[in-house]
C-alpha positions in Angstrom: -64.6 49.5 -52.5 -62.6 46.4 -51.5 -64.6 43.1 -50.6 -63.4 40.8 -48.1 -64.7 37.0 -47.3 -63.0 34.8 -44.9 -62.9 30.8 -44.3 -61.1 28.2 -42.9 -62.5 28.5 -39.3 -64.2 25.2 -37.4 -63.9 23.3 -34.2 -60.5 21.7 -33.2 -58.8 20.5 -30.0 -56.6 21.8 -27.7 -52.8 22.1 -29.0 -55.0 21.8 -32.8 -54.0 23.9 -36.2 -56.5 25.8 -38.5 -55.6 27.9 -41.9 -58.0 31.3 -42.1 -58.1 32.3 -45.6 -59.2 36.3 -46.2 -59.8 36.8 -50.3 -59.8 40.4 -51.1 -62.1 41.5 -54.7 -62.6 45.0 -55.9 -60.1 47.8 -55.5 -57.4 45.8 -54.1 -55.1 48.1 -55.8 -56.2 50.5 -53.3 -55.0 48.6 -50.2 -51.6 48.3 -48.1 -52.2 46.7 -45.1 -54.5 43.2 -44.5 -54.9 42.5 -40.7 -57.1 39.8 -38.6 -59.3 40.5 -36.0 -60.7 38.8 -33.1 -64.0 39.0 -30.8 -64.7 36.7 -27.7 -68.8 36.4 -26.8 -69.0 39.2 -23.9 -65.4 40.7 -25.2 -64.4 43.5 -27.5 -62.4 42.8 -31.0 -58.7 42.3 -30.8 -56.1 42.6 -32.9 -54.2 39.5 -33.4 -52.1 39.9 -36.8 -51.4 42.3 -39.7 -49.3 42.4 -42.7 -48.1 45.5 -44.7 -46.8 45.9 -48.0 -44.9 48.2 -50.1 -46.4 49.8 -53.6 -44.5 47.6 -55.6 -46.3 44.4 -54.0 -43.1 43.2 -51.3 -44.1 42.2 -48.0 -42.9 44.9 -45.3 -43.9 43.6 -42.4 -45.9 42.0 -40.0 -47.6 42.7 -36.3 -49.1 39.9 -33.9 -50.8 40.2 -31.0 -48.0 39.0 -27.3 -50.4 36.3 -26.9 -50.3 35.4 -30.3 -46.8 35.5 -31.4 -44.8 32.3 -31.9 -48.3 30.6 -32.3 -50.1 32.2 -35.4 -48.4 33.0 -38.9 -49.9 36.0 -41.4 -48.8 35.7 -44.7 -50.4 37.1 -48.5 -50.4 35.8 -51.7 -50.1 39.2 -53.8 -51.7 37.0 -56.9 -54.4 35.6 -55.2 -55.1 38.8 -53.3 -55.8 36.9 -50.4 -53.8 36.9 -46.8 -53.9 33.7 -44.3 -53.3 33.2 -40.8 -51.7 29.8 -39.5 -52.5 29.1 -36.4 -51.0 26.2 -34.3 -51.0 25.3 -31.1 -54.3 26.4 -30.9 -56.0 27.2 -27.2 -59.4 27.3 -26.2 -58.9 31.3 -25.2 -58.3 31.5 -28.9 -62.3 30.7 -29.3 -63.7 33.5 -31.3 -64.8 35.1 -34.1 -62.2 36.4 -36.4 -62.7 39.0 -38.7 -59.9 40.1 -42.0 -60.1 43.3 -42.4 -57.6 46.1 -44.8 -57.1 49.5 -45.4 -54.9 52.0 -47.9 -52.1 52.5 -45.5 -49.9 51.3 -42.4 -49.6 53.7 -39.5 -47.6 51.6 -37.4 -50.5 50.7 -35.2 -53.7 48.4 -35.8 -57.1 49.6 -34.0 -59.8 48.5 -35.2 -61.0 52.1 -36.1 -58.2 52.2 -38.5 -59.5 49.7 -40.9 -61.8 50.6 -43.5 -63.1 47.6 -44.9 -64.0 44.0 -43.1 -65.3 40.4 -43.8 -68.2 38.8 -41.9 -66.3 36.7 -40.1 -65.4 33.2 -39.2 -65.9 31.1 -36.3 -62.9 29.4 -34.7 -63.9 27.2 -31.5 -61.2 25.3 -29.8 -62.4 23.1 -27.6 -60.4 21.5 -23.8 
């Protein structure tokens, strides 16, 4: 089993930066791919980033969400098992939930239902 715990969320402005941190404990030997969720009250979870890495511990690649892109940052520190996600530029439709979440292997696509293991969460409000 892989354990994941996020932080880092919190209330900021309008055109405001956060850093989400996602620590990974447990089998982390066993995972490939590290990814962040969102979910909006009323709204289902989004993907918004993931990161994928080869056997040997190199970053592959990484996958962000249009709305997203230019805005956030994924990135992974291999020796702290943990992944972040930068976010500037921040907009109050960014206001949710977000979730880290990992699994064993990239597909080349990121559903939710592909992910195996997931944090409880982290509130990020961004306020006008």
């Amino acid at each position: 089993q892989v354990q994941l715990v996020e932080s880092g969320g919190g209330l900021v402005q309008a055109g405001g930066s956060l850093r989400l941190s996602c620590a990974a404990s447990g089998r982390t030997f066993s995972i490939r791919v590290m990814g962040w969720f969102r979910q909006a009250p009323g709204k289902e979870r989004e993907f918004v980033a993931s990161i994928n890495w080869s056997w040997s511990g190199a970053s592959v690649s990484t996958d962000y969400e249009d709305s997203v892109r230019g805005r956030f940052t994924i990135s992974r520190d291999s020796a702290k098992n943990t992944a972040y996600l930068q976010m500037n530029g921040l907009k109050p439709e960014d206001t949710a939930v977000y979730y880290c979440a990992a699994r064993p292997y990239y597909s080349g696509t990121n559903s939710a239902h592909e992910y195996n293991y997931w944090g409880q969460g982290t509130q990020v409000t961004v306020s006008p």
